[in-house]
C-alpha positions in Angstrom: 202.8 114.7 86.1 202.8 117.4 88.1 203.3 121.2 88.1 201.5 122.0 84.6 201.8 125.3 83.2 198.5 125.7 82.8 195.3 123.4 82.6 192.9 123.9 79.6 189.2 122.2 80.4 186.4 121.4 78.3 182.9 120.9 80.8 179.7 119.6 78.8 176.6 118.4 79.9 177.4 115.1 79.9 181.3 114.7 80.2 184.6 116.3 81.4 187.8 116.5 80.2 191.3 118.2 80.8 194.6 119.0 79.4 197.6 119.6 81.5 200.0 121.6 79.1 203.5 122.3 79.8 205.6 125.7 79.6 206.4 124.9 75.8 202.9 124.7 75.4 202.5 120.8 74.6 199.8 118.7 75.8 201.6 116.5 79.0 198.8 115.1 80.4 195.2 114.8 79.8 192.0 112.9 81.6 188.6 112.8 81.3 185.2 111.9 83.8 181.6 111.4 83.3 181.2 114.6 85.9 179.0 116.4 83.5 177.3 119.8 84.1 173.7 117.7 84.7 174.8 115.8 87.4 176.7 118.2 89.6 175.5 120.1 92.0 176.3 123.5 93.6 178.9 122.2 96.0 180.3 119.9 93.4 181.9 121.3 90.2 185.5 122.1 92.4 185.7 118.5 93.9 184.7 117.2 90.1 187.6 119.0 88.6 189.9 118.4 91.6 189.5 114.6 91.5 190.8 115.2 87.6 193.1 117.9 87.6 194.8 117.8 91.5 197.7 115.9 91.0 199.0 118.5 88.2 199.0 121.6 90.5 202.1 121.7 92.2 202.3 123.2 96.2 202.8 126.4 96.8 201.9 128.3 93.0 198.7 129.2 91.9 198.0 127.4 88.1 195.6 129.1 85.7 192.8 126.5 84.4 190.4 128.1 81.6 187.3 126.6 81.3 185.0 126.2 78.2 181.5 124.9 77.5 178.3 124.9 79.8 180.0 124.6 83.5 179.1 128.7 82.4 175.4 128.2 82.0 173.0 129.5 84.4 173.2 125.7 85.8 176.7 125.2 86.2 179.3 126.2 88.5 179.1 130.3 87.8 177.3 131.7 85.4 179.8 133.6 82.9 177.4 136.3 80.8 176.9 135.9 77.1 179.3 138.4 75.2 177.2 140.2 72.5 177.9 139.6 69.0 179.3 141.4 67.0 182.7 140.6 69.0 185.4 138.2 68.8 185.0 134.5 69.5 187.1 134.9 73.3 188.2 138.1 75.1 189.6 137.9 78.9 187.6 140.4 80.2 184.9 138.7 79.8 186.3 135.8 81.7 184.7 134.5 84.6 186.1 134.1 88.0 183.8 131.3 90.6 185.9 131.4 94.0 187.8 128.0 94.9 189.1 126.4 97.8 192.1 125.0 96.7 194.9 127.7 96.9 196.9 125.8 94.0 193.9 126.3 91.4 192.9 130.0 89.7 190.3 129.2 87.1 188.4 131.5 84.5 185.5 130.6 82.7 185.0 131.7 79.3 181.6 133.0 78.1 179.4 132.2 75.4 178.1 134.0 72.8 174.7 135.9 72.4 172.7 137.6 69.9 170.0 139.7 70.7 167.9 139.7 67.5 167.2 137.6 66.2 167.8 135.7 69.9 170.3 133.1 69.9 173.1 131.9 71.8 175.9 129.9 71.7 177.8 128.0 74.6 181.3 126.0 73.6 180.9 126.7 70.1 182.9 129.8 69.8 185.5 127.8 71.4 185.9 125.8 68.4 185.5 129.2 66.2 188.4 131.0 67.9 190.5 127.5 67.3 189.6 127.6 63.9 190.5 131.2 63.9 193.8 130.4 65.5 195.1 129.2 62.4 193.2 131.1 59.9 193.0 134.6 61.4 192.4 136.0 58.1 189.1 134.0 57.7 186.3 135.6 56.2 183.3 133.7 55.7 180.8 131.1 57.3 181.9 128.5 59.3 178.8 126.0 60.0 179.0 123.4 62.8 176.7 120.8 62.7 175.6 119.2 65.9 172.9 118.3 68.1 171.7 122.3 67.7 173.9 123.6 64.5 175.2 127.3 64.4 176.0 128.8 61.3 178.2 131.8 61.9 179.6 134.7 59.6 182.8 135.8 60.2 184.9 138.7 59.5 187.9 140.9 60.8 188.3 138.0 63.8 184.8 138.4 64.8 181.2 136.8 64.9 179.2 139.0 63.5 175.6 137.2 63.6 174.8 133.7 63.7 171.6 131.3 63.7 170.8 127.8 65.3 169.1 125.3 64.3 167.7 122.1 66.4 168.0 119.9 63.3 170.1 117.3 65.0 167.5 116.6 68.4 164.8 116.8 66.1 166.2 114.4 63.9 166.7 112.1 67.3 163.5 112.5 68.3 161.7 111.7 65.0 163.9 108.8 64.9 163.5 107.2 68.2 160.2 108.7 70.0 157.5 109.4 67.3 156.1 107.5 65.0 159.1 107.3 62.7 160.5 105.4 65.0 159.3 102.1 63.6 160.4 103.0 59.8 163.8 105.0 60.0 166.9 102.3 61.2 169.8 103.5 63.7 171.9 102.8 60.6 172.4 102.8 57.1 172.3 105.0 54.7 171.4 106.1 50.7 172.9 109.1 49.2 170.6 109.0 46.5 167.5 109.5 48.8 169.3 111.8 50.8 169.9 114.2 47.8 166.2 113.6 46.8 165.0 114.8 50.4 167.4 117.5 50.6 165.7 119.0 46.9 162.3 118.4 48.1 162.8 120.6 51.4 164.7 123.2 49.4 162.3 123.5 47.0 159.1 123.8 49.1 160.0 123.8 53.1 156.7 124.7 53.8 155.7 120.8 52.9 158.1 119.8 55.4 155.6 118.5 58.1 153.8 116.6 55.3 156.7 114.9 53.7 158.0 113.5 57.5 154.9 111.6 57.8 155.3 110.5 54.1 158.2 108.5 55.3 155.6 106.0 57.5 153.3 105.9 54.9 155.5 104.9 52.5 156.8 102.5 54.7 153.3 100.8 55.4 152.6 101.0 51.5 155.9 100.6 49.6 158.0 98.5 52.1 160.5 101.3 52.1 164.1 100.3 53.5 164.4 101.9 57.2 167.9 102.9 55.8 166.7 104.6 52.9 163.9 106.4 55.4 166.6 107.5 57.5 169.0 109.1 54.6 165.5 110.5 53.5 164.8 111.7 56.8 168.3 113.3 57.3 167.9 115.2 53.8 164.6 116.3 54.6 166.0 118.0 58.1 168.9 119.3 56.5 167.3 120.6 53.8 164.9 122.7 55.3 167.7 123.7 57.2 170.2 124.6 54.1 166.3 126.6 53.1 166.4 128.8 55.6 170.6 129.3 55.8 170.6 130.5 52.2 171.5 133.9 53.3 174.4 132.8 55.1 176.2 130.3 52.4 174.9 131.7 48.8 178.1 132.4 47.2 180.2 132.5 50.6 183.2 130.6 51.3 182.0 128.0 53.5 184.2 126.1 56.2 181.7 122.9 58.2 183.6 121.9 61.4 182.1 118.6 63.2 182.4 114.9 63.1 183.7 113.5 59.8 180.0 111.5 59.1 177.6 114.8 60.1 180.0 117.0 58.4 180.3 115.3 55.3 176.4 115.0 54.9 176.3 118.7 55.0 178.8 119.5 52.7 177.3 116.6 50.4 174.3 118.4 50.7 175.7 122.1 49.9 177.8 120.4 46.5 174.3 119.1 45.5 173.5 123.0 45.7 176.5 123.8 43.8 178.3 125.2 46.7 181.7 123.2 47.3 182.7 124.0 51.1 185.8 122.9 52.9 185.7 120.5 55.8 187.5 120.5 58.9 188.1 118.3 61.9 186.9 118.9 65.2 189.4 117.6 67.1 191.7 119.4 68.5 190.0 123.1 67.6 188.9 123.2 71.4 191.9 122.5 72.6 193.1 125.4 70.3 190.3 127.9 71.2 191.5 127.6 74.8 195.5 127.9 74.4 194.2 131.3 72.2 192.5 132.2 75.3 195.4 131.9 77.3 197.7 133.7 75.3 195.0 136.4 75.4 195.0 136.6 79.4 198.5 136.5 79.5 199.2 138.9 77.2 196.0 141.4 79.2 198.4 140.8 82.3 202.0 141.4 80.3 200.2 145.0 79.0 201.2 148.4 81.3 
């Protein structure tokens, strides 16, 4: 197609992807690349989205793209500031600007998210928090998204008011495939009974944590334990310590996990096991609904006297 009303863009690390949406606000178009934030350079990030995005501009009018995720980071393209929480998800003035070539192509950059104490940050996340908050705008709660780093986030009044991180998911890669766990927990498989069992020792004394990971090779050498019931243990034992230390955040809260059906589910398998039943919602799509909310937003900044 060509001639989009506007182009919605999600720019990782690792990947690229686009959305060409038309003036009823339906998706028309939509592409992706492997033209990640890592492997661009200075001079690269307008050619990278070009080579996507170019043939739905249309000659002679200028086409708003917004732009989520880390082509904001210090590394990417521009860097667009953390806003400070407490604040909403996405506001347009704190939208960043990076100067293009192409006079079809005005693009804005949304920021991420910062707190300053305890320090954390967030980068692509809130996009998914304003999506979810898109279609519950009422929301008050946690929403937790598990991940490579989690964030757990309390909401209220359409704003982030703290949030905390957690590295659970890398550390879980590493243990699994570069120390020595890496020759007793399997790439797959999986026991929900081990899983619980780990998630109740790590609840119940985190502090052991260290000890119990290398209990997993141990056991292995000793008991011949099944690398797929090491790797539910392994999991449990990471999340618990993580569900440990989050206590604050979903005691008694409502409770919304957004991520990949499998992740997702362990968590909130993990929280029932606690006695805490939370809801679970898709990923898909809530990116894609964070940024049409952030478009509405900068139009409606430029509709206002």
């Amino acid at each position: 197609m060509s001639g989009a009303a506007w182009i919605a863009v999600d720019w990782g690390t690792s990947n690229l992807r686009a959305w060409a949406i038309d003036a009823e606000g339906r998706v028309a178009a939509e592409g992706a690349s492997d033209d990640g934030m890592a492997r661009l350079g200075p001079g690269d990030f307008e050619p990278a989205l070009l080579r996507l995005v170019g043939p739905w501009l249309a000659e002679g009018r200028v086409t708003d793209a917004l732009a989520c995720g880390m082509v904001g980071a210090r590394q990417g393209w521009i860097e667009a500031p953390y806003a400070t929480v407490p604040c909403p998800p996405l506001h347009p003035e704190s939208f960043v600007r990076p100067a293009v070539a192409d006079p079809r192509l005005r693009l804005h950059i949304l920021p991420g998210l910062c707190q300053r104490t305890p320090p954390d940050v967030m980068r692509g996340e809130e996009t998914q928090i304003a999506g979810f908050l898109a279609g519950e705008p009422d929301f008050d709660g946690v929403l937790c998204l598990p991940g490579t780093h989690s964030k757990w986030a309390h909401v209220s009044a359409g704003e982030v008011v703290s949030f905390t991180s957690f590295m659970t998911g890398e550390i879980f890669a590493l243990l699994g495939r570069a120390s020595v766990l890496r020759h007793s927990v399997a790439d797959t498989g999986w026991s929900e009974a081990d899983f619980l069992e780990a998630v109740d020792e790590t609840l119940a004394r985190p502090e052991r944590l260290a000890a119990r990971l290398f209990g997993l090779r141990a056991e292995s050498l000793l008991a011949d334990l099944a690398p797929e019931r090491a790797r539910a243990r392994l999991s449990g034992l990471l999340i618990g310590a993580e569900l440990a230390a989050t206590r604050p955040y979903w005691l008694g809260r409502d409770v919304v996990l957004i991520g990949a059906a499998g992740l997702a589910g362990a968590y909130r398998a993990a929280l029932a096991h606690c006695g805490l039943v939370a809801r679970q919602v898709a990923v898909a799509g809530l990116t894609l609904a964070g940024l049409a909310a952030a478009h509405s937003a900068l139009v409606s900044t430029r509709s206002t006297p």
